[in-house]
Backbone as JSON, one array per atom type, in Angstrom:
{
  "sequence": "XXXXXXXXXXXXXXXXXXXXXXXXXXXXXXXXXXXXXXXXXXXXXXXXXXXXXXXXXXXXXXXXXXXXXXXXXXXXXXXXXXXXXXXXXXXXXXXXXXXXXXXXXXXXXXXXXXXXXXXXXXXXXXXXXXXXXXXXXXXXXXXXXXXXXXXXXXXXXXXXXXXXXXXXXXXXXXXXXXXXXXXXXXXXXXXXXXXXXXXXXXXXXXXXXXXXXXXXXXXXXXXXXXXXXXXXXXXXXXXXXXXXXXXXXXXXXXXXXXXXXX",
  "N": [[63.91, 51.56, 134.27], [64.15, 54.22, 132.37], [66.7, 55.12, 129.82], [67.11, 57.13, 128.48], [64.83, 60.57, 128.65], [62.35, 61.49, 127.6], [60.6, 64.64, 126.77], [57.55, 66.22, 125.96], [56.47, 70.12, 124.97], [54.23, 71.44, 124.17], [55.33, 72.66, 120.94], [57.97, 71.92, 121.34], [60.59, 69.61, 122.14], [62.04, 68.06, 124.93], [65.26, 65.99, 125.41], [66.3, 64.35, 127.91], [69.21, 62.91, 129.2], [69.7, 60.61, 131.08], [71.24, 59.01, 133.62], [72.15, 60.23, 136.23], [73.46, 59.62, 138.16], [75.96, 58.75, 137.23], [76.86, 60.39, 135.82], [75.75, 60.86, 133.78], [77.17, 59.09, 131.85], [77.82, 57.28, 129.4], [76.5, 54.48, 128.43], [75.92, 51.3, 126.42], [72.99, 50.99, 126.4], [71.98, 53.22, 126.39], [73.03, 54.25, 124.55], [71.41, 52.94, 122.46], [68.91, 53.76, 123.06], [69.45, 56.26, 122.41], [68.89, 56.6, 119.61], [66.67, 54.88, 119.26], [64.69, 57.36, 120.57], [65.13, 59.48, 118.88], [64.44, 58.82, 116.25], [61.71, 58.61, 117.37], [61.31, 61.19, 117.37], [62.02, 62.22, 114.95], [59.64, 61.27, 113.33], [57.28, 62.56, 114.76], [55.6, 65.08, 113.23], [54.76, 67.01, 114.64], [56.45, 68.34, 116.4], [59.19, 70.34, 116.51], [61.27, 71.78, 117.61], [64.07, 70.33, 119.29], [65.85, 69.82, 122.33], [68.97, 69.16, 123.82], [69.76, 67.75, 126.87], [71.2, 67.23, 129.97], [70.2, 64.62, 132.65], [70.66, 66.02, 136.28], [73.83, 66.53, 137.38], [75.42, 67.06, 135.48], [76.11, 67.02, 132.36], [76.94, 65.45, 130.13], [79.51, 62.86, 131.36], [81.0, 60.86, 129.46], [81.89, 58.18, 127.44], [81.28, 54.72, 129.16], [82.97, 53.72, 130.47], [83.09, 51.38, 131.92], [81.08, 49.58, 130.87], [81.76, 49.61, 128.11], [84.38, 48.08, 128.57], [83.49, 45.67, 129.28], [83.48, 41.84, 128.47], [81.57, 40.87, 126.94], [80.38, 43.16, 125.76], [82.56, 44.51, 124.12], [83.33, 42.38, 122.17], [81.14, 43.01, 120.51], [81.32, 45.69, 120.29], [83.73, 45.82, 118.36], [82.29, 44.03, 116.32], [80.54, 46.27, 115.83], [82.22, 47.94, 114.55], [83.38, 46.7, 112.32], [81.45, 46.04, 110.3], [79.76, 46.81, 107.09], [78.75, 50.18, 106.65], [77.73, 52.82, 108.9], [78.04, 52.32, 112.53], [76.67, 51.19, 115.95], [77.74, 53.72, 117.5], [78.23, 56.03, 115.98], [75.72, 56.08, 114.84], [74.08, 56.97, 116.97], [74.67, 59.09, 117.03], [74.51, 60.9, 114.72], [72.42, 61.33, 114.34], [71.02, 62.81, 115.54], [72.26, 65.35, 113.82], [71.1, 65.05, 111.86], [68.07, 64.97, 112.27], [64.95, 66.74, 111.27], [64.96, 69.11, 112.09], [65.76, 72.35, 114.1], [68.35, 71.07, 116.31], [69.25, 71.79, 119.63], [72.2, 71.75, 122.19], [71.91, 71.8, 125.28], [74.17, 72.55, 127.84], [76.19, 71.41, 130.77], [78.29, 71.1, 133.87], [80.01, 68.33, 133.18], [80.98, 67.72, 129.87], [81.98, 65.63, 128.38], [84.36, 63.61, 125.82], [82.62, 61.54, 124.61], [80.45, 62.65, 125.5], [80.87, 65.23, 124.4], [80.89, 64.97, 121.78], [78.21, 63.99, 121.46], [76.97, 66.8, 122.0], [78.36, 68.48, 119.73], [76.74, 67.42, 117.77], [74.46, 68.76, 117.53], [72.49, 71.64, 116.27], [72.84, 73.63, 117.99], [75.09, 74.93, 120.25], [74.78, 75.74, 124.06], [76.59, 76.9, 126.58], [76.98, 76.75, 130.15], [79.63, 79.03, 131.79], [81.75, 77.49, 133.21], [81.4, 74.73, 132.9], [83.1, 72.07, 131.98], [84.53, 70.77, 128.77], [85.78, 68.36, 126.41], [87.23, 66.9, 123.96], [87.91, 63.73, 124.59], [88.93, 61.06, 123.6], [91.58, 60.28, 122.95], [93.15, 60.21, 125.61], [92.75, 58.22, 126.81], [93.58, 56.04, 124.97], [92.66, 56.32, 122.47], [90.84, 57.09, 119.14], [88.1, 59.09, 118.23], [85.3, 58.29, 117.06], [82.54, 58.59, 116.74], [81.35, 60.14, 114.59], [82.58, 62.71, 114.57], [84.23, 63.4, 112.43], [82.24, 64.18, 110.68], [80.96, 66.1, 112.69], [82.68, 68.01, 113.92], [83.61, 69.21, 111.41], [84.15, 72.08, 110.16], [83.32, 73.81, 112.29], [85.68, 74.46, 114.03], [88.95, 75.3, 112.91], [90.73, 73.27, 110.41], [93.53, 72.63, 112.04], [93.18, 73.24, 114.58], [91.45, 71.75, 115.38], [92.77, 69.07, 115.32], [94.69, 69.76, 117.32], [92.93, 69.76, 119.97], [91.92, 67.35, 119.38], [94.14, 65.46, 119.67], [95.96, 66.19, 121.93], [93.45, 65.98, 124.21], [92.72, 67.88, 125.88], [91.07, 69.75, 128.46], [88.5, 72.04, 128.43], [86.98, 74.98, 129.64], [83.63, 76.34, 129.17], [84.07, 79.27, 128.86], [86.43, 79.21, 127.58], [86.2, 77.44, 125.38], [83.88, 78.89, 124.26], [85.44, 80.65, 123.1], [86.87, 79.46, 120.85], [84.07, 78.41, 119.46], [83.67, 76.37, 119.84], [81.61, 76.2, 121.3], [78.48, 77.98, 121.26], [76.85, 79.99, 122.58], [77.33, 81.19, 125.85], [75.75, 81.03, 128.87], [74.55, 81.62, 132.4], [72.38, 79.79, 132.65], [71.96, 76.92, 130.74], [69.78, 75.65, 129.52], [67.35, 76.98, 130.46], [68.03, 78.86, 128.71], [68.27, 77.77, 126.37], [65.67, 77.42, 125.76], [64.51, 79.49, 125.32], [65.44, 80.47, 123.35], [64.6, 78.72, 121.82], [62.0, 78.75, 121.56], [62.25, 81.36, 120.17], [62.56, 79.76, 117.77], [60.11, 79.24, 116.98], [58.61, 81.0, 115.96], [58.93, 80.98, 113.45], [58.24, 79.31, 110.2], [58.0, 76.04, 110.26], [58.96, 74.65, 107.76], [60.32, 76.14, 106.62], [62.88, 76.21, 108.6], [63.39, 73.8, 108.36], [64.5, 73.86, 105.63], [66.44, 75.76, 105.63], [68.45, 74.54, 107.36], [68.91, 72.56, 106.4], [70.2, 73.02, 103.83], [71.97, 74.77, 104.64], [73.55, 72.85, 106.01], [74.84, 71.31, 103.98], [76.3, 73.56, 102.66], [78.57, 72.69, 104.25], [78.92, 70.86, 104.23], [78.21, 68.87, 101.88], [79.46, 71.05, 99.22], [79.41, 70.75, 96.62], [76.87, 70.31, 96.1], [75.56, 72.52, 97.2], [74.8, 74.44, 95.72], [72.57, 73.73, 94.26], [70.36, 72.62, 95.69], [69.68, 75.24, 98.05], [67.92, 76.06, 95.24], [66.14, 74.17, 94.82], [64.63, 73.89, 97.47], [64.04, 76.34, 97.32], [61.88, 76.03, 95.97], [60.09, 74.35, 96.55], [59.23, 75.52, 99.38], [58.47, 77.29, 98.37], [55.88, 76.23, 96.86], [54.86, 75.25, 99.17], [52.5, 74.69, 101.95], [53.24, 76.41, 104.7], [54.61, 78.83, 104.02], [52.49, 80.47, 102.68], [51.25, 81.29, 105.24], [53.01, 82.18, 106.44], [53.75, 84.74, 104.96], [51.58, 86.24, 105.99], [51.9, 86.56, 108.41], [52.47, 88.79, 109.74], [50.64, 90.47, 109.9], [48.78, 88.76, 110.88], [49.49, 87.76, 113.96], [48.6, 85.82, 115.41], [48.51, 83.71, 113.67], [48.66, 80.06, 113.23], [50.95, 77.96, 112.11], [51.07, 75.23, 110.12], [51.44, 71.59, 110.57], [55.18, 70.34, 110.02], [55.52, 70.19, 106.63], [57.5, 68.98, 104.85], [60.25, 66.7, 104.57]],
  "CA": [[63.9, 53.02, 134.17], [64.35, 54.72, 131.33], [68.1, 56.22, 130.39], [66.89, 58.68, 128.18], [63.74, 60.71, 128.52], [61.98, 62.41, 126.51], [59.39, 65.5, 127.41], [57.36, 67.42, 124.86], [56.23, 70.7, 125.55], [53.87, 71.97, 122.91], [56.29, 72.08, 120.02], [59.2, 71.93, 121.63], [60.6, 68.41, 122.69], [63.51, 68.46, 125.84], [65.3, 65.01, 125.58], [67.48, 63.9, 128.97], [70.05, 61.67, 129.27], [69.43, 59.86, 132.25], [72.4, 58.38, 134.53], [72.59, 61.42, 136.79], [74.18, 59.21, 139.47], [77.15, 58.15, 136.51], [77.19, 61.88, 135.17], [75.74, 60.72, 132.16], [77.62, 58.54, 131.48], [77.04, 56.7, 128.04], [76.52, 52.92, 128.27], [75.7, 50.47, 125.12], [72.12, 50.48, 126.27], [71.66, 54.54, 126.92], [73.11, 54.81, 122.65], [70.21, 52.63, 121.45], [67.89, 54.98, 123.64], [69.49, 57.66, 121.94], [68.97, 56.0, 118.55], [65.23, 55.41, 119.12], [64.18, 58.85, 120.81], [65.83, 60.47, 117.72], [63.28, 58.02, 115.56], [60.16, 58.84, 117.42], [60.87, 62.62, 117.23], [61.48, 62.17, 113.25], [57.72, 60.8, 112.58], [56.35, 63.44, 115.08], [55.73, 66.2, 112.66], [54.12, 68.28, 115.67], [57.92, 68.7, 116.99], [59.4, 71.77, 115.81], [62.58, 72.27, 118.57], [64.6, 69.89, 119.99], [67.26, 70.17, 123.32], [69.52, 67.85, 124.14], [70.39, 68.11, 127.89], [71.05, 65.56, 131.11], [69.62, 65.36, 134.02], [72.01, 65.93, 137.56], [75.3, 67.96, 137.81], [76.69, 66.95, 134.22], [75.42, 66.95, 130.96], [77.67, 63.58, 129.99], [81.29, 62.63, 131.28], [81.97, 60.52, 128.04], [81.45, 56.84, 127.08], [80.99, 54.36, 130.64], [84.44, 52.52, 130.14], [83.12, 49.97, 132.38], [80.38, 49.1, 130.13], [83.17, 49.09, 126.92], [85.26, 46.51, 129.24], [82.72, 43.99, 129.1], [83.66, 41.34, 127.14], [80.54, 40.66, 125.62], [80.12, 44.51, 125.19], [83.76, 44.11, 123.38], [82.79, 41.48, 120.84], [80.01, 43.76, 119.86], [82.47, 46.91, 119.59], [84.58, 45.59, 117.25], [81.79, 43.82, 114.76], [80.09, 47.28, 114.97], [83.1, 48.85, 113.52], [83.85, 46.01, 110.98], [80.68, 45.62, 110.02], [79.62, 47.92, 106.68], [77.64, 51.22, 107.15], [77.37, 53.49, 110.17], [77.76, 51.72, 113.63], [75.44, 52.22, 116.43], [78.39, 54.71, 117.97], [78.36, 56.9, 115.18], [74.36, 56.68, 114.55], [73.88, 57.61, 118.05], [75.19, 61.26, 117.54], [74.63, 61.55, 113.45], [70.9, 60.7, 113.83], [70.52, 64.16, 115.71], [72.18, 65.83, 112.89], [69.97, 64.55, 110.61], [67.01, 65.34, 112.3], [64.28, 67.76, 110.51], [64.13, 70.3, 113.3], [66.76, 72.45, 114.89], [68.74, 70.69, 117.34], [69.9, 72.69, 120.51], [72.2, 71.35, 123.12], [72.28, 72.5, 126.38], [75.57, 71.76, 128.6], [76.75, 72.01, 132.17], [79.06, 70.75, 134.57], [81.16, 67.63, 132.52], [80.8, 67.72, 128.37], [83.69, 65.03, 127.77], [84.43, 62.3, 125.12], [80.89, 61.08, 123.74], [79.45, 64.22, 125.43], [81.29, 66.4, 123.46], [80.25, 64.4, 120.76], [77.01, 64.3, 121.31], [76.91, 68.02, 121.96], [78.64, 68.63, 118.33], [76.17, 66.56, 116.88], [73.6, 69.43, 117.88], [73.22, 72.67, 115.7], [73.83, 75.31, 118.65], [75.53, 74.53, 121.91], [74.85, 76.7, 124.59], [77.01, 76.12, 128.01], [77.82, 77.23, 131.44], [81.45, 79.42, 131.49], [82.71, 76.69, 134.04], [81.08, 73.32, 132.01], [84.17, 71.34, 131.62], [84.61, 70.32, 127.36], [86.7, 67.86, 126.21], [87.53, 65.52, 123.16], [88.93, 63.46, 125.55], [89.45, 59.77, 123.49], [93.43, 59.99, 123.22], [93.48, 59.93, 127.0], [91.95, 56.07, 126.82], [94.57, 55.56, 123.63], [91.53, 55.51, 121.49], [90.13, 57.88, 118.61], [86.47, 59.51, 118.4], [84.57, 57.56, 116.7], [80.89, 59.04, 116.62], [80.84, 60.74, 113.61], [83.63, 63.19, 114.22], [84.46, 64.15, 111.19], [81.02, 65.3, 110.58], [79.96, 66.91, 113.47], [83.01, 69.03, 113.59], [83.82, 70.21, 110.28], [83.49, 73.19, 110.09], [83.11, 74.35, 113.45], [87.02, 74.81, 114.53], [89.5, 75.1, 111.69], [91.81, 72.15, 110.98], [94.64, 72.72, 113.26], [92.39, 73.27, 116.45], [90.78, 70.6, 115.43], [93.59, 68.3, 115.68], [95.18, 69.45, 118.93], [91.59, 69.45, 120.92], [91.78, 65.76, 119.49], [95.36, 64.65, 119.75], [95.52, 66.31, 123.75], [92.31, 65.77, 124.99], [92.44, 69.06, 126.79], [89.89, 70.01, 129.36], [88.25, 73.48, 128.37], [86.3, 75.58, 129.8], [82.79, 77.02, 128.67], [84.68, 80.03, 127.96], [87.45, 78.72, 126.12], [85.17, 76.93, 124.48], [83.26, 79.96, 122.93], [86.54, 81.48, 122.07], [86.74, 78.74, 120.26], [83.95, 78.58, 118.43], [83.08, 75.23, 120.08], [80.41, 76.27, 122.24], [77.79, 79.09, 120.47], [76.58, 81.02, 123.67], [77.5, 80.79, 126.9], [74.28, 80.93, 129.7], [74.44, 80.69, 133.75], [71.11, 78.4, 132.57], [71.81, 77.2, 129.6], [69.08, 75.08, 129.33], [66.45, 78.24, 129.69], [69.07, 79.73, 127.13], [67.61, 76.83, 125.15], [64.09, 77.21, 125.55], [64.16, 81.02, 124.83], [65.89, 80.43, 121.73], [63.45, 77.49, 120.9], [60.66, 79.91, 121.01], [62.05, 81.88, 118.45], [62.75, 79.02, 116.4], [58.57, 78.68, 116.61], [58.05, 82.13, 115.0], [59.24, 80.74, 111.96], [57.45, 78.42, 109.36], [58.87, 74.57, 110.49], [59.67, 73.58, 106.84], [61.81, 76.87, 106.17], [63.91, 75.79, 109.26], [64.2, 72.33, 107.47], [65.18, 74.2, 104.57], [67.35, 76.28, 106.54], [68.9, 73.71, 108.09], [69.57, 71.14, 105.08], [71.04, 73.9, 102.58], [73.62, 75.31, 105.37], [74.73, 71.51, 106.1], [75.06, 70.54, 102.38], [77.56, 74.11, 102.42], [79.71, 72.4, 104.73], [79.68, 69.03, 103.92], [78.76, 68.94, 99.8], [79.73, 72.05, 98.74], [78.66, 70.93, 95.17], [75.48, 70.32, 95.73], [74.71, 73.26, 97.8], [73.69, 76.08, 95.37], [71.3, 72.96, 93.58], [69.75, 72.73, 96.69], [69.15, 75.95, 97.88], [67.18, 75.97, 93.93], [64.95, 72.86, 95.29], [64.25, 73.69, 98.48], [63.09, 77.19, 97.67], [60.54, 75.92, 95.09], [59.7, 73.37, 97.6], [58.71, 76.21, 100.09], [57.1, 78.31, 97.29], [54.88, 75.57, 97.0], [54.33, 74.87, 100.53], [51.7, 75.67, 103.06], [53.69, 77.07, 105.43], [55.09, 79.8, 103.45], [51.07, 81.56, 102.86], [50.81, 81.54, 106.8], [54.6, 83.43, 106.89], [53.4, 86.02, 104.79], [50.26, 86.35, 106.59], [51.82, 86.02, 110.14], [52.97, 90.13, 110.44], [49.19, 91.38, 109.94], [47.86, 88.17, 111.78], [50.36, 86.81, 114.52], [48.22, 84.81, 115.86], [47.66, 82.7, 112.78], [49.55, 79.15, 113.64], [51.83, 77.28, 111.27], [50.89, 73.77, 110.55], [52.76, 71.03, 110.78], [56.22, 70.32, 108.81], [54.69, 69.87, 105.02], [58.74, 68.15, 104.22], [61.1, 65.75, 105.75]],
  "C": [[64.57, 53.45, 132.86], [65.37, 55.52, 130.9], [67.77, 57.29, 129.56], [65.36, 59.3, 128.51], [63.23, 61.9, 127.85], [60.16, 63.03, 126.62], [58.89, 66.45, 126.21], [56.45, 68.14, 125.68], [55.44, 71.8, 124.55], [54.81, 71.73, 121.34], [57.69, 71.12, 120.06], [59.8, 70.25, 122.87], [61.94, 68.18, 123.75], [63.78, 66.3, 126.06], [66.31, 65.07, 126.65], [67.93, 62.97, 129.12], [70.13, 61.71, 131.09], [69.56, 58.85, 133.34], [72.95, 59.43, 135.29], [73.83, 60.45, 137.99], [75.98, 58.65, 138.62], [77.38, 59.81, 136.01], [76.71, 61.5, 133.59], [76.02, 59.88, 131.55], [77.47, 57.44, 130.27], [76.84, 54.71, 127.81], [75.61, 52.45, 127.04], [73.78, 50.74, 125.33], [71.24, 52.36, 125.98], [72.09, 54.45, 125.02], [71.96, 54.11, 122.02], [69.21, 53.26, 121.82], [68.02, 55.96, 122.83], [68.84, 57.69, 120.41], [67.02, 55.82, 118.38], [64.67, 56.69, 119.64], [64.15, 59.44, 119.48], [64.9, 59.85, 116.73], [62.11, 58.57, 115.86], [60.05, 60.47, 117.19], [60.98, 62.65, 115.37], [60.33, 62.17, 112.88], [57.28, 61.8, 113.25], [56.54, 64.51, 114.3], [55.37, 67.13, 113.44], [55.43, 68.92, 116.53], [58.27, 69.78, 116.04], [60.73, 72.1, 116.39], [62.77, 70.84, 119.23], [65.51, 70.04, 120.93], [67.33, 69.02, 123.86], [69.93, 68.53, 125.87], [70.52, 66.86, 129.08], [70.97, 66.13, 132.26], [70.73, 65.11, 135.08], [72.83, 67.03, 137.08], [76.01, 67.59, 136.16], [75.65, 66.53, 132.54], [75.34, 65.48, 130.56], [78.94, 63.64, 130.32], [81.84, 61.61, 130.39], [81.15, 59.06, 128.21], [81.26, 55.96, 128.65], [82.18, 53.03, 129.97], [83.87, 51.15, 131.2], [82.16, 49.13, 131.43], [81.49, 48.47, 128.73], [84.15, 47.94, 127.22], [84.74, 45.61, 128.99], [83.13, 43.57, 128.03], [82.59, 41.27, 126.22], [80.57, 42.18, 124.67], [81.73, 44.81, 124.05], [83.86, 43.58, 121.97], [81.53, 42.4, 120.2], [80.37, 44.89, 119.13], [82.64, 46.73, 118.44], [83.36, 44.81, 116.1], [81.17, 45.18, 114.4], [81.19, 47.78, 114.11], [83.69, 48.21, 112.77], [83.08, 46.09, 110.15], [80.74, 47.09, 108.96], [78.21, 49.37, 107.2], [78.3, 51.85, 108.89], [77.03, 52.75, 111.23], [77.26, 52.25, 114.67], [76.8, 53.39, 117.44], [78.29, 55.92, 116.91], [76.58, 57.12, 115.24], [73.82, 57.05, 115.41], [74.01, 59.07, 117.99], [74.87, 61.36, 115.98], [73.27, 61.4, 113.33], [70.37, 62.19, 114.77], [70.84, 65.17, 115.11], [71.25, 66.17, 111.62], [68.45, 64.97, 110.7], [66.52, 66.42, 111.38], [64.44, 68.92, 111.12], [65.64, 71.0, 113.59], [66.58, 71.91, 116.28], [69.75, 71.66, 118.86], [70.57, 71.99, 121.95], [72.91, 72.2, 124.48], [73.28, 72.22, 128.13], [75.88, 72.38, 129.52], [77.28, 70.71, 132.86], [79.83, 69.82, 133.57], [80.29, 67.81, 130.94], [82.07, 66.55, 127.66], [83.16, 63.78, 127.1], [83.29, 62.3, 124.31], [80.35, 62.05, 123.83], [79.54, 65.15, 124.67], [80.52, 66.24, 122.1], [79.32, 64.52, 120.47], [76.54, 65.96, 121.35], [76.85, 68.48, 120.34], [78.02, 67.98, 117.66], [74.75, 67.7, 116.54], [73.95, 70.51, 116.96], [73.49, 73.65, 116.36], [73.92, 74.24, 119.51], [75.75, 75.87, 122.49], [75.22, 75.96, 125.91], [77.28, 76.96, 129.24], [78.92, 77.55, 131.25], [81.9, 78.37, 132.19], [82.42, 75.28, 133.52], [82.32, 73.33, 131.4], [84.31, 70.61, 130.03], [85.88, 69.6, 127.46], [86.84, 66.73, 125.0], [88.8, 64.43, 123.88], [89.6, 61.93, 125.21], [90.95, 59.45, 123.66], [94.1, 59.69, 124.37], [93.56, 58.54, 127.14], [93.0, 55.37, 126.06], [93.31, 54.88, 122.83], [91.12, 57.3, 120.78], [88.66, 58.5, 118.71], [86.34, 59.14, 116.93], [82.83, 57.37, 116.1], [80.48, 60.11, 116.3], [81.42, 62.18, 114.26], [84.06, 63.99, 113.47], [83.46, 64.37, 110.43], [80.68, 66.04, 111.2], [80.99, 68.09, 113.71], [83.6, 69.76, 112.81], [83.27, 71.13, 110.64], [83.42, 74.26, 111.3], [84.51, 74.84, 114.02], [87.84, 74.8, 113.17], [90.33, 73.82, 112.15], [92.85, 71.74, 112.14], [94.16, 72.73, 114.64], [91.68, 71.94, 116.61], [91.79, 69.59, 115.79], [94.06, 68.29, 116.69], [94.38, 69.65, 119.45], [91.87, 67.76, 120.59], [93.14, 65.08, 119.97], [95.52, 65.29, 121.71], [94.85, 66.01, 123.94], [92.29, 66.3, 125.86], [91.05, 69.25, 127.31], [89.39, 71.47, 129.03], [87.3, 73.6, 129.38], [84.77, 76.1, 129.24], [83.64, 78.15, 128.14], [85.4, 80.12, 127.32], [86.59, 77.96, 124.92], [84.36, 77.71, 122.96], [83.92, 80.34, 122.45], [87.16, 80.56, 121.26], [86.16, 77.91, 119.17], [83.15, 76.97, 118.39], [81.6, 75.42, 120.57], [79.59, 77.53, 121.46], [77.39, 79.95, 121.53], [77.34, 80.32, 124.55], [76.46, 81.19, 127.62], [74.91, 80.46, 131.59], [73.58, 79.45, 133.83], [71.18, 78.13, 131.41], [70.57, 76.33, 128.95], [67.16, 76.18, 129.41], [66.91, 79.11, 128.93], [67.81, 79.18, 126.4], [66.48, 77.05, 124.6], [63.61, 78.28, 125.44], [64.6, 80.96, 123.29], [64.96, 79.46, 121.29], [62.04, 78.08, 120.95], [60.46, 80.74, 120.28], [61.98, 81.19, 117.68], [60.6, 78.96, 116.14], [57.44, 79.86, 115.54], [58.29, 81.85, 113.86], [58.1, 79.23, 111.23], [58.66, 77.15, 109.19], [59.52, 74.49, 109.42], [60.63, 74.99, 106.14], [63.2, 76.77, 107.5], [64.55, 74.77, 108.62], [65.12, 72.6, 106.44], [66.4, 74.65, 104.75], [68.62, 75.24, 106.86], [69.75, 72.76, 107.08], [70.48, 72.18, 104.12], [72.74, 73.98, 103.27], [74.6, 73.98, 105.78], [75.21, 71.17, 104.75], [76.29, 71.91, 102.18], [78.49, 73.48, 103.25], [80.13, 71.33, 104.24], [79.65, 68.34, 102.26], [78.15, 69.89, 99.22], [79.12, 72.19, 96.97], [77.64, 70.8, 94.94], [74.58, 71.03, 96.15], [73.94, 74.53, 96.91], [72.15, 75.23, 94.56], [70.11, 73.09, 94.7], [69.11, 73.25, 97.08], [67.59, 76.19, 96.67], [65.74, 75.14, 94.89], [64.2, 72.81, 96.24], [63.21, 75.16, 98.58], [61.98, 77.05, 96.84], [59.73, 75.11, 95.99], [59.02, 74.25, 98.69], [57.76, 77.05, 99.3], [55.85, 77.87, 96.74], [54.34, 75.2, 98.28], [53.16, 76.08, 101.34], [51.73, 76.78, 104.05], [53.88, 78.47, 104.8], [53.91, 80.98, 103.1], [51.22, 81.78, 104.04], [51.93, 82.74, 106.95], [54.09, 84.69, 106.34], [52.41, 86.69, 105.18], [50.47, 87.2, 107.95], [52.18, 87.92, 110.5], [51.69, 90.81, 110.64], [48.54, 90.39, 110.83], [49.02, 87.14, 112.66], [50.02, 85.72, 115.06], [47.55, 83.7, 115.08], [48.95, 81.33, 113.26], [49.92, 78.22, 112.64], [51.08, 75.84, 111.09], [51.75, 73.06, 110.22], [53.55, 70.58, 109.9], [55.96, 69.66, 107.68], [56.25, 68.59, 104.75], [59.34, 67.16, 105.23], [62.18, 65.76, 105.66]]
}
């Protein structure tokens, strides 16, 4: 059976993490799931929206410490994180950053550890007020690990950032937003998702990409963001998409085709 799964729905692709009976729970075999899904939606240019969500009562309750016990699973740990480059804990959650598309994740009941992670790896999070958040590694006597210090720059200022990590406090959905962690809050946040991923479809795919790549390059290299911007809008001023946009207010029903960039 399959731990993640992955449903497309015209544009819009809903991936579930799929250990409802663990809460999610993240085992060694469920991150290389995550690792290819996130692959096959790259090459599909007919994708346009992604949501991250899990199926059962919990989004994810964090990494599956029994899986991490194993010795073998142990010896594997530690060469990923000797080894050079990005290990598969980190490319598990930075490979939905990366994607072309906006990423949207949609969270309820537990969000802890990896979940969080994986959440913050997403560009909105929309959650239930009572969905439990947590950077919860310090509890374990262990750091976070999966890309971290990319996924939340930016999102909390320094100092919050540090004591969410150094406690491993339990929030709330609504502490959460007042926080700055969470972007909406939703009783459903998963038809949150899929209302907001229908606006994302009114737009022309490769100015989301554009969208999308400029505003990460302001957070993360600041010097290369006004070049960027430059490149990306000649890049659309040549693109296909961009005739249809100006088209689309006199003819709405003209339809985009698919993402010209990558």
């Amino acid at each position: 059976m399959s731990l993640v799964f992955l449903q497309k729905k015209g544009a819009i692709a809903t991936v579930q993490l799929n250990r409802p009976e663990k809460r999610n729970a993240m085992s060694f075999a469920l991150l290389r799931e995550l690792v290819q899904t996130a692959r096959l939606i790259k090459k599909d240019k007919s994708i346009r929206v992604v949501i991250l969500t899990g199926v059962g009562e919990s989004f994810s309750s964090g990494i599956d410490l029994t899986d991490l016990n194993d010795k073998k699973n142990a010896i594997f740990a530690v060469w990923e994180l000797i080894k050079p480059g990005q290990s598969l804990f980190q490319k598990a959650f930075l490979v939905w950053q990366d994607l072309p598309v906006p990423v949207i994740a949609a969270l309820h009941g537990h969000c802890l550890g990896a979940g969080m992670q994986l959440a913050l790896a997403a560009d909105i999070r929309i959650a239930t007020p009572t969905c439990k958040l947590s950077i919860m590694e310090s509890r374990w006597g262990l750091v976070p690990d999966m890309g971290l210090t990319q996924t939340l720059k930016g999102i909390v200022p320094l100092d919050v950032a540090k004591e969410l990590t150094l406690t491993g406090r339990v929030l709330t959905g609504k502490e959460a937003e007042k926080l700055h962690l969470v972007t909406h809050l939703a009783t459903d946040p998963l038809a949150a998702a899929e209302t907001l991923a229908q606006e994302f479809l009114t737009r022309s795919p490769d100015a989301l990409l554009a969208g999308k790549r400029v505003l990460d390059a302001m957070q993360h290299h600041p010097k290369r963001a006004l070049r960027l911007e430059k490149i990306w809008q000649l890049k659309l001023l040549m693109g296909k998409n961009r005739q249809i946009a100006m088209r689309k207010d006199k003819k709405p029903e003209l339809e985009y085709q698919p993402r010209q960039y990558h």
